[in-house]
C-alpha positions as CSV (number, residue, x, y, z in Angstrom):
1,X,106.0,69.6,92.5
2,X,104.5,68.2,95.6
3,X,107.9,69.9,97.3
4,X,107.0,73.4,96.1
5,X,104.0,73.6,96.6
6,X,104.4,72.5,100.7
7,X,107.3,75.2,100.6
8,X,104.8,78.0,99.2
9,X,101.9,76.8,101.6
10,X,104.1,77.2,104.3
11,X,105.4,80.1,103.5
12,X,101.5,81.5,103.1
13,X,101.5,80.7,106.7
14,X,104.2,82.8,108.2
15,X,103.4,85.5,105.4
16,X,99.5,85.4,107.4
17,X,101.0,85.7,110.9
18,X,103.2,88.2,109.9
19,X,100.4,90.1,108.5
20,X,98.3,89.9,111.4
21,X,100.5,91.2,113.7
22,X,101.7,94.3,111.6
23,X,98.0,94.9,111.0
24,X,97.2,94.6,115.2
25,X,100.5,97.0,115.6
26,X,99.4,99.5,113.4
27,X,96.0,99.7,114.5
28,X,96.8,100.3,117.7
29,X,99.1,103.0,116.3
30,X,96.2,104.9,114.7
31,X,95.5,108.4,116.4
32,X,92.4,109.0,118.4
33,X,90.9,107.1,121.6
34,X,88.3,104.7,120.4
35,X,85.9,105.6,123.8
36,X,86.0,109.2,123.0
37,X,85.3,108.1,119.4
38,X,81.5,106.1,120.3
39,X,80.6,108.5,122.9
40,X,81.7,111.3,121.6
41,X,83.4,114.6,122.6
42,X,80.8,115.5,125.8
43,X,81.4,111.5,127.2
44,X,82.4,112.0,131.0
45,X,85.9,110.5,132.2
46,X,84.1,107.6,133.8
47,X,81.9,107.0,130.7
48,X,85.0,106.5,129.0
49,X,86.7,104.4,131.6
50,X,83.7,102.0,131.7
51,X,83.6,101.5,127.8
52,X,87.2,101.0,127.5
53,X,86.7,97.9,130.0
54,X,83.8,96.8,128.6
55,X,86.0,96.4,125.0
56,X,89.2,95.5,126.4
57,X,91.2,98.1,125.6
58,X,93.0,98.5,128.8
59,X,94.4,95.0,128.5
60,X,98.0,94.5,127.8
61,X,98.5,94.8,123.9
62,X,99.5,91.0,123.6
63,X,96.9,89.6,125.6
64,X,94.4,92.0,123.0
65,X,96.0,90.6,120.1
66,X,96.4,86.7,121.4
67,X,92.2,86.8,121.7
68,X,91.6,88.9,118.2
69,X,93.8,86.0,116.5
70,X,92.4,83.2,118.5
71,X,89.1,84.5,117.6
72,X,90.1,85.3,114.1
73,X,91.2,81.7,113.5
74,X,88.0,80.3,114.4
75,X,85.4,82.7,112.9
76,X,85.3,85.4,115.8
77,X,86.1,88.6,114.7
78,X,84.3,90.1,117.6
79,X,81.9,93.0,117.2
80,X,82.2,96.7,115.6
81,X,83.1,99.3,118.4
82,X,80.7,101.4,116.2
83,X,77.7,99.8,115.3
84,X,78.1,96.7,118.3
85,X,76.9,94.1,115.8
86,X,78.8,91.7,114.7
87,X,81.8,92.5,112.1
88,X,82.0,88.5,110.2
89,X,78.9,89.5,108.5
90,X,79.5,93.0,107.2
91,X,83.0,91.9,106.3
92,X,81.5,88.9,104.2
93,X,78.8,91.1,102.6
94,X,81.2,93.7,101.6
95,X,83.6,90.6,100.5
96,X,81.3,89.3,98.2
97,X,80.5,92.7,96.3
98,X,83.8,93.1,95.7
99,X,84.6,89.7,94.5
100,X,81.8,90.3,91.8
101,X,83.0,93.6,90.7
102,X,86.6,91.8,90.8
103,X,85.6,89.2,88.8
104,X,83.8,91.4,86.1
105,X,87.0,93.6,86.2
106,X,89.2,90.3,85.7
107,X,86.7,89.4,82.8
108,X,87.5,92.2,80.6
109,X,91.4,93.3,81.3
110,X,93.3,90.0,81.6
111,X,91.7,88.1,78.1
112,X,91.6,92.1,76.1
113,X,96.0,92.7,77.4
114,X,96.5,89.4,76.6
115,X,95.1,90.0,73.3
116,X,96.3,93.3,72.8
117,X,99.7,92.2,74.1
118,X,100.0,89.3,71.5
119,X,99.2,91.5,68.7
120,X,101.7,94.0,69.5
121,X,104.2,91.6,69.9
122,X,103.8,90.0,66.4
123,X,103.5,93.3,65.1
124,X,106.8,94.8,66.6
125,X,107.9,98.2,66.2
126,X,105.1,98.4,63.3
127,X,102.1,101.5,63.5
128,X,99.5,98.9,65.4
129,X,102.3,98.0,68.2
130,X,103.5,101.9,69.1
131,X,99.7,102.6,69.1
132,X,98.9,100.0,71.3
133,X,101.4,100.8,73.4
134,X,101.0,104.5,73.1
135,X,97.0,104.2,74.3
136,X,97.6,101.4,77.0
137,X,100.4,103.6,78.7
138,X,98.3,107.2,78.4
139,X,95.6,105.3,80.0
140,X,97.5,103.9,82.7
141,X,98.8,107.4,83.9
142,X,95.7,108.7,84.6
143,X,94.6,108.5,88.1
144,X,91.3,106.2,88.9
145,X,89.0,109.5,90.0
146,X,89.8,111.3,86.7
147,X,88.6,108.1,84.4
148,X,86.0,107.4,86.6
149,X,84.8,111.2,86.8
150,X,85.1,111.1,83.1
151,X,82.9,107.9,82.6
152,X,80.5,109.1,84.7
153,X,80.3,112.5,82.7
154,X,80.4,111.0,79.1
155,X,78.0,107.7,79.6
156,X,76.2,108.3,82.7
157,X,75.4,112.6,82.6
158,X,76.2,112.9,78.5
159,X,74.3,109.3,77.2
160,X,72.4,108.5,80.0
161,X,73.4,105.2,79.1
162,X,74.5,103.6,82.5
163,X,73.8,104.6,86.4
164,X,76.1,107.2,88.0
165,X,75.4,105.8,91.5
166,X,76.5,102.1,91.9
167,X,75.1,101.7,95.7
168,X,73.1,98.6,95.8
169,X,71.3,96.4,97.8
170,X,73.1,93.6,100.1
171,X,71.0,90.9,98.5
172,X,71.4,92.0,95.2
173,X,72.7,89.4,92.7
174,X,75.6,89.1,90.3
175,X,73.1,89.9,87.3
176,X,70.9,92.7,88.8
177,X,74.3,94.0,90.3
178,X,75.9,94.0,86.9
179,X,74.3,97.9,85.0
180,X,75.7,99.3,88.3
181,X,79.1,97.8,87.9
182,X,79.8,98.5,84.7
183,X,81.6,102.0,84.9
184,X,83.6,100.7,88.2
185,X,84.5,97.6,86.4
186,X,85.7,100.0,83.0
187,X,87.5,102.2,85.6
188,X,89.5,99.2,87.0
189,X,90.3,97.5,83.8
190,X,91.8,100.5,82.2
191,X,94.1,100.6,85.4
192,X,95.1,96.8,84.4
193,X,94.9,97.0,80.9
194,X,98.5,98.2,80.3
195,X,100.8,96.1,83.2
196,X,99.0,93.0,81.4
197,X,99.6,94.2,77.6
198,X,103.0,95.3,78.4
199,X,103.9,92.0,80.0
200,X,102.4,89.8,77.6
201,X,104.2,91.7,74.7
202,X,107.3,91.5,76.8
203,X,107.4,88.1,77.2
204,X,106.1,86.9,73.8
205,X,108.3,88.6,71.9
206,X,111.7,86.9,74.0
207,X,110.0,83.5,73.4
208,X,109.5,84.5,69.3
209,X,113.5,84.8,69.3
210,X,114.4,81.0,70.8
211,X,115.9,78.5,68.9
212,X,113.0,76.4,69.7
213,X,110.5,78.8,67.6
214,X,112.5,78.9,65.2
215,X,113.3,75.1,64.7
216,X,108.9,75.2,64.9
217,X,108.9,77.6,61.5
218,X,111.6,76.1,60.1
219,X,109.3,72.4,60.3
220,X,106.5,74.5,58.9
221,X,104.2,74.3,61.5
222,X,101.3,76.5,61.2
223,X,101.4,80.2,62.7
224,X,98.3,79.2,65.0
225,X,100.1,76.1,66.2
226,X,103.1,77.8,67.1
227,X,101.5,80.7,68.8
228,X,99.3,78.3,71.0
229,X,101.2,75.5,71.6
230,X,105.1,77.1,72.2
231,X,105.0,80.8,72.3
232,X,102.1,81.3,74.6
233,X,103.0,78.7,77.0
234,X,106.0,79.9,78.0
235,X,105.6,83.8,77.1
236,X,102.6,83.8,80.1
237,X,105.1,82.4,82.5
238,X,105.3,86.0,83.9
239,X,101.9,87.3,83.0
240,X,100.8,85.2,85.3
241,X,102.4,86.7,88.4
242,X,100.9,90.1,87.4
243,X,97.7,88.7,87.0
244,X,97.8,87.3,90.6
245,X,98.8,90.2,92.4
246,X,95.9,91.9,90.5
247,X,94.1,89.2,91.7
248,X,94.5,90.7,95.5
249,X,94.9,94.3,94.5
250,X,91.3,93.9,93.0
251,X,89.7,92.7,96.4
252,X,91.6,95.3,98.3
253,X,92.6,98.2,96.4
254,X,89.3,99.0,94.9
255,X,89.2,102.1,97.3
256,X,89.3,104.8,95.6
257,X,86.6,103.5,92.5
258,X,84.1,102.2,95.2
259,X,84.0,106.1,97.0
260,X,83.8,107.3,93.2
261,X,81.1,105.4,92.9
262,X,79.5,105.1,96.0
263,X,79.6,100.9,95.8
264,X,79.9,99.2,99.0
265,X,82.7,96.8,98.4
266,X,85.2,96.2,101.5
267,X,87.3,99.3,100.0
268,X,84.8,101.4,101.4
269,X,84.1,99.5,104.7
270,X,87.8,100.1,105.2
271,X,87.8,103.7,105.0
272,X,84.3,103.2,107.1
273,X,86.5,101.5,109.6
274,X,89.5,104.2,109.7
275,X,87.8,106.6,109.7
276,X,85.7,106.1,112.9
277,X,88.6,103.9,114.4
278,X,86.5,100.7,114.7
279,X,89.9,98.5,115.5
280,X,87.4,95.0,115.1
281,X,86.3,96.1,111.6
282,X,89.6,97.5,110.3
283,X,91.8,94.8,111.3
284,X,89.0,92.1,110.2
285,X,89.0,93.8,106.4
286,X,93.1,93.9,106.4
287,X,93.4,90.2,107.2
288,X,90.8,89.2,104.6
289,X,92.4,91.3,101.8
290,X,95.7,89.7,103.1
291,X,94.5,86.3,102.8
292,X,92.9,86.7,98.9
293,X,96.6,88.3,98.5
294,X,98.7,85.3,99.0
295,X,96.0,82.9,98.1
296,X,96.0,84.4,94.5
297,X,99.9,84.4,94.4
298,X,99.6,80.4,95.5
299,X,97.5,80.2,92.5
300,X,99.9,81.4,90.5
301,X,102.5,79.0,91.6
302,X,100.2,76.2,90.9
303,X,99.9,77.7,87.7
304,X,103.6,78.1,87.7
305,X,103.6,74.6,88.2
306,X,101.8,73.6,85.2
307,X,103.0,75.4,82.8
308,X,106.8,75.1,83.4
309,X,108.1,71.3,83.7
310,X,111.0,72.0,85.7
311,X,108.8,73.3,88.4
312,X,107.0,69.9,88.6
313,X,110.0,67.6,88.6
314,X,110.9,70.2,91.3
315,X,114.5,71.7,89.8
């Protein structure tokens, strides 16, 4: 175990230094001169010339990117070619509002598919599973700006049950957060919903046709017992993966729901970042959602770990 687990870390190394140099590549591929960008379209030629020293920008590209992952390694992510303050902070802030709408997202899809995935499993080809299935995959197929629209339109404008706007405050806590997250978190779990139901179903019903289950009924073990103790154990062997790279497509991919509505997660400080070609802040908010990427997929081989034995004796 101890093996595999050195192997994946490694691994999570040279997938991080990887990252970071397509990331400094392609930001350097972006159209647009950054100079004319701050100073606008009326800067003069020696306006422009004097900024672009003053940032760096007429260094050679690898001396650029040796500094930006020197300073990246030991908490420098330099400062925004926007707003000239310091991008650790507003990539931290806009971190942690996206980790708690993550988490309130994670709350709801991953326990509710794994439910709905179990049930449809036991209940194979019957009314309840091609329903289940039916609703989880009509759901899935509908983009995030239609559901969200439609959430806003029905409980926010119809009900007046919930806030259209989910902007809040950069000291605002989980709880005081949570009335404004709960149409963005809705919109994201119906996303998730169906990969985690289909999975689960997937992979409990394989595990309902081993030998081993069978020997299990045949000793007249209760239903409960078998479901916990041998079907589930091995049937969320691939669940598991899913729900890791969810894991990282929550920090990350949250774009388009936080611009629906209007939260200020790091989604949205990305396109911030793009689209006024602050290099610092853009390359900053890639290598963080890079990072919660392969961490969550690490967690998933320790998981991986635990739950199938010939992982730990390292086979």
């Amino acid at each position: 175990m101890a093996r595999y687990l050195l192997r994946r870390f490694t691994f999570i190394i040279l997938t991080l230094f990887l990252a970071s140099i397509i990331i400094f590549a392609v930001t350097q591929l972006l159209p647009g001169d950054v100079a004319q960008v701050v100073l606008g379209q009326f800067a003069t030629e020696a306006a422009l010339k004097n900024l672009r020293e003053e940032l760096g920008l007429n260094r050679p590209l690898y001396i650029q990117y040796l500094d930006w992952a020197t300073g990246f390694i030991q908490g420098d992510w330099g400062n925004s070619m926007v707003s000239r303050t310091p991008v650790f902070p507003m990539v931290m802030q806009r971190l942690r509002n996206s980790s708690m709408l993550a988490a309130l997202s994670f709350m709801c899809y991953v326990p509710l598919g794994i439910l709905l995935g179990v049930i449809a499993a036991l209940k194979r080809d019957k009314a309840l599973d091609q329903i289940i299935s039916a609703v989880s995959m009509a759901v899935v197929g509908l983009p995030e700006f239609v559901t969200g629209l439609l959430l806003i339109t029905f409980f926010a404008i119809g009900l007046g049950w919930l806030p259209a706007n989910s902007s809040i405050s950069p000291d605002t806590t989980f709880w005081e957060a949570l009335p404004y997250m709960i149409l963005p978190a809705i919109t994201v779990s119906l996303t998730n919903l169906a990969y985690i139901t289909r999975m689960t179903r997937s992979g409990v019903i394989d595990v309902l046709r081993t030998d081993y289950v069978r020997a299990a009924n045949l000793k007249g073990l209760p239903a409960w017992q078998v479901l916990t103790r041998h079907v589930l154990r091995n049937a969320l062997l691939p669940t598991i993966t899913v729900v890791a790279m969810g894991i990282g497509w929550l920090v990350g991919g949250l774009i388009v729901t936080e611009q629906v509505y209007g939260f200020p997660g790091l989604g949205r400080l990305l396109v911030f970042g793009i689209q006024r070609r602050d290099l610092p802040l853009i390359q900053a908010s890639c290598m963080i959602v890079v990072a919660v990427y392969t961490l969550a997929n690490f967690g998933a081989d320790i998981l991986y770990g635990l739950l199938n034995p010939r992982i730990r004796l390292g086979k």
